[in-house]
C-alpha positions as CSV (number, residue, x, y, z in Angstrom):
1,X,-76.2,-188.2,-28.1
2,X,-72.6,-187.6,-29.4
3,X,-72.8,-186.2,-32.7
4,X,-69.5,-185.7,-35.2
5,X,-69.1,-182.5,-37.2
6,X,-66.9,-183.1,-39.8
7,X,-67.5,-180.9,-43.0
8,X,-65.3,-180.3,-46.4
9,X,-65.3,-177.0,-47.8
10,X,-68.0,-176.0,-49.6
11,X,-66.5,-174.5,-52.8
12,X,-67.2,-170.4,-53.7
13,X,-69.3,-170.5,-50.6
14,X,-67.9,-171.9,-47.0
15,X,-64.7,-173.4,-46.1
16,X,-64.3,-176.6,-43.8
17,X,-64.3,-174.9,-40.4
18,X,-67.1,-172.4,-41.2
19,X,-69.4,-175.1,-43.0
20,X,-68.5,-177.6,-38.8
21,X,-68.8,-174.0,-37.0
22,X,-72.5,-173.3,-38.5
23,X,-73.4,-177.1,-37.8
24,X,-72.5,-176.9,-34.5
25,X,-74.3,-174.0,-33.7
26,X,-77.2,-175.8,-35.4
27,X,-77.1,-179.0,-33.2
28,X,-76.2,-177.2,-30.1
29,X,-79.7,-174.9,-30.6
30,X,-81.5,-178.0,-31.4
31,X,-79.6,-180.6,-28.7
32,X,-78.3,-178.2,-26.0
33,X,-76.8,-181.4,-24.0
34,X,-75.7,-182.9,-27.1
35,X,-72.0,-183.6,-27.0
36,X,-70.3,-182.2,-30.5
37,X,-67.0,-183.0,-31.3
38,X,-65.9,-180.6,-34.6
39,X,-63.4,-182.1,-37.3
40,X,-63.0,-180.1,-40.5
41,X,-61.6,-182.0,-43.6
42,X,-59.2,-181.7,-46.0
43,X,-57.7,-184.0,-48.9
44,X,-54.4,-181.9,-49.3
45,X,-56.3,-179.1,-51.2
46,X,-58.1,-176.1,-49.9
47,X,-57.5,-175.4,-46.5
48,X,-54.9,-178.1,-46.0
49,X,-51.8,-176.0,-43.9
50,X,-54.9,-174.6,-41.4
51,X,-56.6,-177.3,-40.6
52,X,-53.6,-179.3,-39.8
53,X,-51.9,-176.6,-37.9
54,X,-55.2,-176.2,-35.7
55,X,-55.3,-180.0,-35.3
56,X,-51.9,-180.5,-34.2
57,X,-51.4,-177.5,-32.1
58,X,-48.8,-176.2,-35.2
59,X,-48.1,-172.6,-36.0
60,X,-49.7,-171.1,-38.9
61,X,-47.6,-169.0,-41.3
62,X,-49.1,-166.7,-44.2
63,X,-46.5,-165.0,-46.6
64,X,-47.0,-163.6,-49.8
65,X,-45.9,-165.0,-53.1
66,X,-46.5,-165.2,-56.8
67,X,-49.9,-166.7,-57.6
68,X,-51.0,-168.5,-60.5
69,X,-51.1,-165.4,-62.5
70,X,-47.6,-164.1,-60.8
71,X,-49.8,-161.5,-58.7
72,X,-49.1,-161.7,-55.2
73,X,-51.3,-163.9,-53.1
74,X,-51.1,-164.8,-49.3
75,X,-49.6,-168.9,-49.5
76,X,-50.0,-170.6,-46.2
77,X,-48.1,-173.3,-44.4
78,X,-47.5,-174.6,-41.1
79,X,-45.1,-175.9,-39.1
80,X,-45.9,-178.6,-36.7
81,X,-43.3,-180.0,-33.8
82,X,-42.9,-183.6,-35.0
83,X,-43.2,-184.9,-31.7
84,X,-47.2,-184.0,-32.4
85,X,-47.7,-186.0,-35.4
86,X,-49.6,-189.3,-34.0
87,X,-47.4,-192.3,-34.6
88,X,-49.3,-193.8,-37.2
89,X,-49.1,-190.7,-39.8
90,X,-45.2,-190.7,-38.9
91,X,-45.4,-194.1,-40.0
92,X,-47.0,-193.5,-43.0
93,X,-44.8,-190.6,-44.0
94,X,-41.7,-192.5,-43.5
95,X,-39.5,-189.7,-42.4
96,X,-36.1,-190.3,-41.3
97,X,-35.8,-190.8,-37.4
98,X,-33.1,-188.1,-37.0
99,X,-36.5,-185.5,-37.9
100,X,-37.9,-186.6,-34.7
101,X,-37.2,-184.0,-32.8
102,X,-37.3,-181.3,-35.5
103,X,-40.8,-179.5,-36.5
104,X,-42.4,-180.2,-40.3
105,X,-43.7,-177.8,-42.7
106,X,-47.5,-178.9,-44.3
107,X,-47.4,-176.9,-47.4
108,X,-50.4,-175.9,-49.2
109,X,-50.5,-175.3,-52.7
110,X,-53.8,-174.5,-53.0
111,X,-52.8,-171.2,-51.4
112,X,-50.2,-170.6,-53.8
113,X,-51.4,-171.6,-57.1
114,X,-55.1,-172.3,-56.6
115,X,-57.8,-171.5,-59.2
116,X,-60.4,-169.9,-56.0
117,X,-57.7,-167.0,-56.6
118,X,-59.1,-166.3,-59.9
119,X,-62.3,-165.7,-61.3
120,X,-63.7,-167.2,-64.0
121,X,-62.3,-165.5,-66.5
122,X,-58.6,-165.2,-65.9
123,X,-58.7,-169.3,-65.5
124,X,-56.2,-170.3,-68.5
125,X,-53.6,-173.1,-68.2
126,X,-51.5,-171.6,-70.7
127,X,-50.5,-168.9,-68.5
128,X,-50.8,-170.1,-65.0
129,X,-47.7,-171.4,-62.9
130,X,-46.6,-172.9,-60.0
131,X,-43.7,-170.8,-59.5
132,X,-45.8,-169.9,-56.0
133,X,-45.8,-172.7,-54.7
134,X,-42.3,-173.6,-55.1
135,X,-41.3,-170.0,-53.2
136,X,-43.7,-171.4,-50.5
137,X,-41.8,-174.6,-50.5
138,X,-39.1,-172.7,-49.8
139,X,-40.4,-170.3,-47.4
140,X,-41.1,-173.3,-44.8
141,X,-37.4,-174.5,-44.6
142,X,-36.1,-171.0,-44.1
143,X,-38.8,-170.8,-41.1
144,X,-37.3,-174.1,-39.9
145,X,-39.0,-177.1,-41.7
146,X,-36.9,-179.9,-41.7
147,X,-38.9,-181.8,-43.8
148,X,-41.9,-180.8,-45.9
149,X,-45.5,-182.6,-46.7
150,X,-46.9,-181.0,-49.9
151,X,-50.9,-181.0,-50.0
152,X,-51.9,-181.4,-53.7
153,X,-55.3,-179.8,-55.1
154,X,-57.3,-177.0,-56.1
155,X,-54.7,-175.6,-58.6
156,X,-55.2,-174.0,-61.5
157,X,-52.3,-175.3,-63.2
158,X,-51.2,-177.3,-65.7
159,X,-47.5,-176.3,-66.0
160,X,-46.1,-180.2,-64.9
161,X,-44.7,-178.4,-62.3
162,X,-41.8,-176.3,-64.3
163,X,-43.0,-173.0,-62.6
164,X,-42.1,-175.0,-59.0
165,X,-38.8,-176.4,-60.4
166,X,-38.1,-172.7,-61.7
167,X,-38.2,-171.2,-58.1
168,X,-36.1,-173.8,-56.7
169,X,-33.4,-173.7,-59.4
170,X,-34.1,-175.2,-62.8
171,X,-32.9,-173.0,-65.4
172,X,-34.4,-172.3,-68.8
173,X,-32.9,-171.4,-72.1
174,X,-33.9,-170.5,-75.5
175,X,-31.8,-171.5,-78.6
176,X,-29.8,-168.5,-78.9
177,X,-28.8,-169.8,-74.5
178,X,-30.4,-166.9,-73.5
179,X,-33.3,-167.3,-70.1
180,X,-36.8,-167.8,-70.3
181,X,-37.7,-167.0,-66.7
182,X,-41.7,-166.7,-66.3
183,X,-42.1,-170.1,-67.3
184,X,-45.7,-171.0,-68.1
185,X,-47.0,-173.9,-70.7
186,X,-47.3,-170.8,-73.0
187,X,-43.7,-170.2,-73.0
188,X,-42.6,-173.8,-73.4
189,X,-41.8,-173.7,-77.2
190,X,-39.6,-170.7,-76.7
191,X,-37.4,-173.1,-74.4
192,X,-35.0,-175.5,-76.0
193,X,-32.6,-176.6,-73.2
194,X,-32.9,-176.9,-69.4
195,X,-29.8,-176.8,-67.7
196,X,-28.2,-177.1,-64.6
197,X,-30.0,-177.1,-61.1
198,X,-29.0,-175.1,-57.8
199,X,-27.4,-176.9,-54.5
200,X,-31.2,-176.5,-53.1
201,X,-32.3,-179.1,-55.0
202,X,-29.3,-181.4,-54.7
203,X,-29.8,-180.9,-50.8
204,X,-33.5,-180.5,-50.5
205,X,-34.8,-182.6,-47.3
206,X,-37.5,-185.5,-47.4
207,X,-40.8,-183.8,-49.6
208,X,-44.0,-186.6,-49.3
209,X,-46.4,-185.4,-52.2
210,X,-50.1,-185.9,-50.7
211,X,-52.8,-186.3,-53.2
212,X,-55.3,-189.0,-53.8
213,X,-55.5,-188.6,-57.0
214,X,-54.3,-191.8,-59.0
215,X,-54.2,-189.8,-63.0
216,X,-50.9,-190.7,-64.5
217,X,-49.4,-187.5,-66.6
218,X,-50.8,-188.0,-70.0
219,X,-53.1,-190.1,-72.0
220,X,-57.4,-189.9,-71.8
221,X,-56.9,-190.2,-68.0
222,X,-54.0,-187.9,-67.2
223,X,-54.2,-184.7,-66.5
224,X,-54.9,-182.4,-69.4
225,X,-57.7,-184.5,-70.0
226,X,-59.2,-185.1,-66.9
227,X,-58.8,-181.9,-65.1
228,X,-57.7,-179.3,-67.9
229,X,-61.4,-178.6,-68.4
230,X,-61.9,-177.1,-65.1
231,X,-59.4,-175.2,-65.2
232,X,-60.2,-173.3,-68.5
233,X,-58.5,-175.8,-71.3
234,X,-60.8,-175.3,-74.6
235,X,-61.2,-178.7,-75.8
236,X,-59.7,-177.8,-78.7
237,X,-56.4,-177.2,-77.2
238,X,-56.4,-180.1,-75.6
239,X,-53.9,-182.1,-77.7
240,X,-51.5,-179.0,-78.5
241,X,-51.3,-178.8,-74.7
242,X,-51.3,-182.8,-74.5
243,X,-47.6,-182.7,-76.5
244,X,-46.5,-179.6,-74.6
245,X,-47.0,-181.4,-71.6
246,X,-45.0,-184.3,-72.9
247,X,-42.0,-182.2,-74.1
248,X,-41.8,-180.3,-70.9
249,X,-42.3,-183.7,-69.1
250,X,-39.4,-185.3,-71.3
251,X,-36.7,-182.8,-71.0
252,X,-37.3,-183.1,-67.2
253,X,-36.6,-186.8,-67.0
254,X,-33.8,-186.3,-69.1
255,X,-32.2,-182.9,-66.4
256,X,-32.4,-185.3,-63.5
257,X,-30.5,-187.9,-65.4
258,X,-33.6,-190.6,-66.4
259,X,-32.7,-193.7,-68.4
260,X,-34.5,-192.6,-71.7
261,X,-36.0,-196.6,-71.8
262,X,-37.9,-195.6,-68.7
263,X,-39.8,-192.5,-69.7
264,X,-43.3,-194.1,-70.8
265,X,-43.1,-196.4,-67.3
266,X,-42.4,-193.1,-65.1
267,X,-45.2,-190.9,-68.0
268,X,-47.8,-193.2,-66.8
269,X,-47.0,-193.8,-63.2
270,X,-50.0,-193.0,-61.2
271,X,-50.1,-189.7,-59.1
272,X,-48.1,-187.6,-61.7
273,X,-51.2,-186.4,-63.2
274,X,-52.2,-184.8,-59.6
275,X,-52.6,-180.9,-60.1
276,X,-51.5,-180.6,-63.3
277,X,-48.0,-182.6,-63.0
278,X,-46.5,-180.9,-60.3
279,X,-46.2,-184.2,-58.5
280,X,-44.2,-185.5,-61.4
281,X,-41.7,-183.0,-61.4
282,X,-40.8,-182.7,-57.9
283,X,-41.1,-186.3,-57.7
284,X,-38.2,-186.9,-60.2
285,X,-36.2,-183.9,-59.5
286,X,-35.7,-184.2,-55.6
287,X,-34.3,-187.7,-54.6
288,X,-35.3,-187.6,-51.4
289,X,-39.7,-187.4,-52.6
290,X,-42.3,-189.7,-52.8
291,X,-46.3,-189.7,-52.9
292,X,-48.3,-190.2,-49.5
293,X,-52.3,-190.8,-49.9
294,X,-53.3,-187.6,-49.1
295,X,-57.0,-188.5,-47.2
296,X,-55.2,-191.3,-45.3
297,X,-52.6,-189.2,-44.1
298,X,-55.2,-186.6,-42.9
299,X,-57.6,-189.1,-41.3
300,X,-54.2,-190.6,-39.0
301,X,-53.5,-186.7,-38.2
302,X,-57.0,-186.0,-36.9
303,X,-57.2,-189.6,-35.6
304,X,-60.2,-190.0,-37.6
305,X,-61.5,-193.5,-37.0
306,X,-61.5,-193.3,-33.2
307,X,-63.3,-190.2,-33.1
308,X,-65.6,-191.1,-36.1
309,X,-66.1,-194.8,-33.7
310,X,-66.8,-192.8,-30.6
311,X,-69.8,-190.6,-32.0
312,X,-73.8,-191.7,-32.2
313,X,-74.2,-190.0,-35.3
314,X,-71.8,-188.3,-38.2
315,X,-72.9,-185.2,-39.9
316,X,-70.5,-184.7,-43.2
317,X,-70.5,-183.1,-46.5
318,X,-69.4,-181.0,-49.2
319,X,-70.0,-178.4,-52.0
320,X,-70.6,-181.0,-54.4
321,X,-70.7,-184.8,-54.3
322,X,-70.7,-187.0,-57.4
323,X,-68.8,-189.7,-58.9
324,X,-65.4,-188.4,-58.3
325,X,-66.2,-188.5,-54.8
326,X,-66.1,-192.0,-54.6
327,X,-62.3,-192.0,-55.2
328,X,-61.4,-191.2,-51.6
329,X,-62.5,-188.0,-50.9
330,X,-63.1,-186.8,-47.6
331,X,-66.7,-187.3,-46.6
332,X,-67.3,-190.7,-48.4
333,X,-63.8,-191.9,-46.9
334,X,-65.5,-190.9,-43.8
335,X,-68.7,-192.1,-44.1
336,X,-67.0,-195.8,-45.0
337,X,-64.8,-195.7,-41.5
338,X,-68.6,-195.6,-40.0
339,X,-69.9,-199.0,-38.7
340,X,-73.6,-199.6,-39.8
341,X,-75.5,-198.6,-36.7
342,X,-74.4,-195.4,-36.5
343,X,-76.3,-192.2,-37.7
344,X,-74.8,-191.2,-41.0
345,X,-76.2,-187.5,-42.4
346,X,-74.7,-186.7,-45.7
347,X,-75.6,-183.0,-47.1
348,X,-74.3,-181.8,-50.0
349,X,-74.5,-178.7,-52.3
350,X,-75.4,-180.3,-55.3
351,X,-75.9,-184.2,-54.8
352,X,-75.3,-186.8,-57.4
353,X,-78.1,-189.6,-57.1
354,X,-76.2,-192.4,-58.7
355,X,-73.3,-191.9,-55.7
356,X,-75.9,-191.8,-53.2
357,X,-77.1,-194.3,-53.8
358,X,-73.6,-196.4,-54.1
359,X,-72.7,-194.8,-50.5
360,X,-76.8,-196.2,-49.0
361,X,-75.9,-199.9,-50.8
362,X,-73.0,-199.7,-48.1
363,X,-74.6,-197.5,-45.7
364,X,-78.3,-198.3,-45.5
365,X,-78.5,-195.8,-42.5
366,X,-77.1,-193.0,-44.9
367,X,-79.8,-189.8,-45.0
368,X,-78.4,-187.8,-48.0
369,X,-79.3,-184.3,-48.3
370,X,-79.2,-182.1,-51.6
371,X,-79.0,-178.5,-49.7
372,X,-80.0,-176.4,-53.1
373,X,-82.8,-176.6,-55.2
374,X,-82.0,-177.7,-58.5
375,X,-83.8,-174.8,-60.6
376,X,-81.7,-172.6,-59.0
377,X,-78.7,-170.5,-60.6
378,X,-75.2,-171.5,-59.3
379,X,-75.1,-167.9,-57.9
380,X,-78.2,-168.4,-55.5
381,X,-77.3,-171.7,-54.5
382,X,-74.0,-170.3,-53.5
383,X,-75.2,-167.3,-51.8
384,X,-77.8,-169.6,-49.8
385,X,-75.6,-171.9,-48.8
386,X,-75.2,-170.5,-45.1
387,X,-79.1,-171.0,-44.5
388,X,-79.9,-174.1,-46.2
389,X,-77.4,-176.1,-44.2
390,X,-78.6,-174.7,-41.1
391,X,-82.1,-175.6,-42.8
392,X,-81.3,-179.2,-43.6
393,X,-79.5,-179.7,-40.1
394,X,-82.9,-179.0,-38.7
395,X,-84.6,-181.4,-40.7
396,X,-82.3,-184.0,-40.4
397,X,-82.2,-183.6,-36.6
């Protein structure tokens, strides 16, 4: 029996590798002839720069910068000989030929300005930035990068990406022209003008943008309203942040020399709501940026479908699967490269079963798992997760 592992992180409790590591272990003590072959996933969030760098043989580089909260946190990317990137992702990220022989930097924002960095309490998008993940930016070209691939997710911002633009160069003044440096949404009525930006920005290599989410900036799908919420936004803040977001996102468009006719098209083009605009403002301020599907783009690094085709039965999952999942996350974009007779074992944290049972209407063969007992407290469940997945492996097997 060939078996794939291929796990997403399992949030507060086990990330991708550890969540394949303990299923291996499981089959292999079940199946000691089994052959296992061990894929962690990631959409660009959590985990993104590690997993690549294992994949791909890259180096893996940890340096400290400002977090969400400007306290020093350990941001990750790596740097991965292009010559390693299989020719189908190197299609899809349409670099320039000349980088062919030069190494790229996968930059992970969740490292830098991700919300598993604070607890519960200190989540507030009013004061959190992305000012980290900028200097990260920044840190992979000085170690070499010539061109970057920024994995979107897991932030705990909402800043539309001012904090980023800050590191790299934007400047922010008050009426009186004096700076406003710290720049959170908080701080955005105390600016009036932005002015000029640095030569890095001017000269700053190809950047591809991978997310999957599709949210434009604003409206009742963008990203105050969609993913505010979750990242501590009282609801009734939500329209005061709503026009901050708007301002800030204006005076942007208009730095980086936007016709004013065209600022509602590029408000609403999808992707710019993707953690908390930073996609939007990097998009529009470096000329040389576009989005990339972020899943996609994973799936063609790992070469995904062939090993997903190769294996007798999948084993996949995450901390939580529910109706958001169904827009391209990891293990349901998995679970649909699968043909019909394979084995497809599904276990999830908490399972949503309404998606489960979209995914069987596709997958009849799908066995979906719910790993924690409903009645339990979120702190249990999280605590138990190490022994109910080797429980439901068990079962399953």
């Amino acid at each position: 029996m060939k078996f794939l592992v291929a796990f997403d992180k399992f949030k507060g409790a086990l990330d991708a590798p550890e969540a394949c590591e303990i299923a291996r272990k499981t089959i292999h003590e079940s199946q000691p002839e089994a052959s296992i072959e061990v894929n962690p996933l990631t959409d660009g969030g959590e985990g993104f720069a590690t997993i690549i760098a294992g994949t791909l043989g890259g180096t893996l580089h940890t340096v400290e910068v400002p977090g969400p909260l400007f306290k020093p946190v350990q941001g990750r990317f790596a740097l991965v000989r292009a010559a390693d990137i299989p020719p189908a992702a190197w299609e899809r990220l349409k670099l320039p030929a000349a980088l062919a022989s030069g190494r790229i930097g996968f930059v992970e924002m969740a490292s830098a300005s991700g919300y598993e960095s604070l607890s519960e309490n200190e989540r507030n998008p009013w004061h959190t930035t992305t000012y980290g993940t900028g200097v990260l930016m920044k840190k992979a070209l000085e170690a070499g990068a010539g061109a970057l691939v920024l994995g979107l997710g897991g932030s705990a911002t909402n800043d539309c990406g001012a904090g980023a633009l800050e590191a790299l160069g934007v400047c922010y003044y008050d009426r009186e022209l004096q700076p406003v440096t710290r720049v959170t949404p908080a701080t955005f009525r105390n600016i009036n003008t932005l002015g000029s930006t640095s030569h890095l920005i001017d000269a700053f290599p190809p950047l591809r943008i991978a997310c999957d989410v599709t949210n434009p900036l604003l409206g009742d799908n963008g990203a105050t309203a969609v993913f505010g919420p979750q990242k501590g936004l009282r609801d009734e803040d939500r329209e005061r942040m709503e026009r901050t977001m708007r301002k800030m996102a204006v005076r942007i468009l208009g730095l980086f020399g936007k016709n004013p006719a065209e600022h509602d098209q590029l408000l609403s083009e999808p992707g710019s709501g993707a953690a908390g605009g930073i996609g939007f403002a990097l998009r529009h301020a470096l000329p040389r940026s576009s989005f990339v599907e972020g899943f996609p783009l994973v799936a063609e690094l790992q070469d995904l479908v062939v090993k997903a085709r190769r294996a007798d039965c999948i084993l996949t999952g995450e901390g939580r699967l529910d109706a958001s999942s169904l827009s391209g996350k990891g293990p349901v974009a998995l679970i649909r490269l699968a043909s019909p007779s394979q084995r497809l074992i599904l276990l999830a944290g908490s399972l949503d079963e309404g998606t489960a049972k979209q995914l069987r209407a596709a997958q009849p063969g799908l066995k979906a798992i719910t790993l924690s007992d409903p009645q339990w407290p979120l702190e249990k469940a999280l605590a138990e997760t190490r022994k109910s997945l080797q429980k439901a492996i068990r079962a399953a097997l």
